[in-house]
TORKOL-4160 file (C-alpha; in steps of 0.2 Angstrom, whole numbers, padded with zeros to 4 digits, m for minus):
87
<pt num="1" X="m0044" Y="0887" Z="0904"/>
<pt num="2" X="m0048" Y="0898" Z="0918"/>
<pt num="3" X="m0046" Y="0914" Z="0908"/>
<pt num="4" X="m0058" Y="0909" Z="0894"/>
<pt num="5" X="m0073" Y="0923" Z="0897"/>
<pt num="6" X="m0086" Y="0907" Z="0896"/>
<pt num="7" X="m0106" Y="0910" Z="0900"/>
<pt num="8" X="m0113" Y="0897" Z="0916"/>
<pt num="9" X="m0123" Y="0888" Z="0903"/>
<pt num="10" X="m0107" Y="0883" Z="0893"/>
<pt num="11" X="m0097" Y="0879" Z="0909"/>
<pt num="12" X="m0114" Y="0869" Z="0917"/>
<pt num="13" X="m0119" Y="0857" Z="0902"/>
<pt num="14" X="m0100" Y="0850" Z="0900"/>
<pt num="15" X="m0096" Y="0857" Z="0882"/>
<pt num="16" X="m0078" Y="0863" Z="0886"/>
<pt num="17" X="m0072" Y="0845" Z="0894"/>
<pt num="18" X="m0079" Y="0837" Z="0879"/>
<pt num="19" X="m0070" Y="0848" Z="0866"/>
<pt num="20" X="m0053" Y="0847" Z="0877"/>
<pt num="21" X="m0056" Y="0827" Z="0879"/>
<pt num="22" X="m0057" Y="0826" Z="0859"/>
<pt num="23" X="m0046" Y="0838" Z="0852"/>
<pt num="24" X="m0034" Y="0836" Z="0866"/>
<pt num="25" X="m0020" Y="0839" Z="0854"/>
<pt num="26" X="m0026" Y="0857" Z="0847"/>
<pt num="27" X="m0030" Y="0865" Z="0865"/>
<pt num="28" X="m0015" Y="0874" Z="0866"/>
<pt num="29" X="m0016" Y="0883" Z="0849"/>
<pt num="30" X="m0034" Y="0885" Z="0852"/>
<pt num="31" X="m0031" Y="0895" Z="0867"/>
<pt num="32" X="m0016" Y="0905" Z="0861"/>
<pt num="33" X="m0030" Y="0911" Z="0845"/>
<pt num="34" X="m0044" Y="0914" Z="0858"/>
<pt num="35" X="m0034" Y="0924" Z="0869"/>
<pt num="36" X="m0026" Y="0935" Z="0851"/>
<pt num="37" X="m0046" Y="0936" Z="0844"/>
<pt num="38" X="m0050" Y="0942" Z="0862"/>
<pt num="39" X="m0036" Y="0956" Z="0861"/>
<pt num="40" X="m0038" Y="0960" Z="0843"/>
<pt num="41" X="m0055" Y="0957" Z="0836"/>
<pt num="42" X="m0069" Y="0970" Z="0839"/>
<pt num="43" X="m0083" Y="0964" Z="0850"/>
<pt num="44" X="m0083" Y="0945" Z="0850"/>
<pt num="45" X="m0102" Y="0940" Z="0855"/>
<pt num="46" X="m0097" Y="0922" Z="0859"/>
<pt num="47" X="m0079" Y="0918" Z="0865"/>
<pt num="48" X="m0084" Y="0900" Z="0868"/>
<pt num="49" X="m0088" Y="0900" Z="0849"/>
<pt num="50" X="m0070" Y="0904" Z="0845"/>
<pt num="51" X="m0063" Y="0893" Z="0855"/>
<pt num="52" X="m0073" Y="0878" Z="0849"/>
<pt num="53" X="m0071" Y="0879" Z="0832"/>
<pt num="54" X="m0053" Y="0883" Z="0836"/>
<pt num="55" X="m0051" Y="0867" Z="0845"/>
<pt num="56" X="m0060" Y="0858" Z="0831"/>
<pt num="57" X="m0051" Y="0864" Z="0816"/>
<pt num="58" X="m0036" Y="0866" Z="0824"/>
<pt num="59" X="m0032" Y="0884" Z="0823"/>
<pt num="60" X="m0019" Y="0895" Z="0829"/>
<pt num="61" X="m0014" Y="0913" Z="0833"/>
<pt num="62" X="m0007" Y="0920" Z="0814"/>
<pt num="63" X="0011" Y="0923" Z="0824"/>
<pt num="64" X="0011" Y="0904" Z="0828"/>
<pt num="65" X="0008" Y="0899" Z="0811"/>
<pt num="66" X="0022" Y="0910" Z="0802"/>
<pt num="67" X="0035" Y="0905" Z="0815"/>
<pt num="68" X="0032" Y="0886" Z="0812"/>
<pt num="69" X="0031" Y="0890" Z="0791"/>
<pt num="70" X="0049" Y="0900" Z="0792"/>
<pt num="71" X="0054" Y="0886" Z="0806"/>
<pt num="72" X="0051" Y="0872" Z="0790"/>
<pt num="73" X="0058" Y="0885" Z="0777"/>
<pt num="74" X="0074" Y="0884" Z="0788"/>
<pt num="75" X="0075" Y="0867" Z="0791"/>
<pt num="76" X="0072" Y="0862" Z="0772"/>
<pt num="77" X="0084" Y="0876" Z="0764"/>
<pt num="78" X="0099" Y="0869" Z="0778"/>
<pt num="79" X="0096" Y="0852" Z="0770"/>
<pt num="80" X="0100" Y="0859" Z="0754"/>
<pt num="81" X="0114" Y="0869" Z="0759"/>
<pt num="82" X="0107" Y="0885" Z="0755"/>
<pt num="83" X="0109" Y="0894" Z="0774"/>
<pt num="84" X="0119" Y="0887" Z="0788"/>
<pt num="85" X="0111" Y="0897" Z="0803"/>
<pt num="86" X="0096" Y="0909" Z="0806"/>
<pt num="87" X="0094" Y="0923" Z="0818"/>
């Protein structure tokens, strides 16, 4: 949480603690998106933005998502008895 480029005014009237106490369950995705939009986006006015509606709409870095989509893909298709191991 240390790495999150927040302003004093953010940090000072508690918003961070609240979001993390809610949405406890998204902070991990949330900070692996913020840290990708930090790297990739151009010129990001409001990182605390990012990471709140991250939190809140439970968002994740794009890599995260396809992993987990081919992750289920596999899982359902060695059920069937199409594929026996993935690589």
């Amino acid at each position: 949480m240390r790495e999150i480029p927040c302003t004093p005014q953010f940090r000072l009237n508690g918003e961070i603690q609240r979001i993390v106490k809610r949405y406890w369950e998204n902070v991990p995705g949330a900070i692996a998106y913020l840290k990708e939009a930090l790297r990739t986006w151009k010129g990001i006015k409001s990182p605390e933005a990012v990471f709140v509606a991250a939190c809140r709409e439970g968002r994740k870095p794009e890599s995260v998502q396809v992993k987990s989509e081919a992750i289920a893909w596999f899982e359902w298709a060695r059920k069937q008895r199409i594929v026996i191991a993935m690589s």
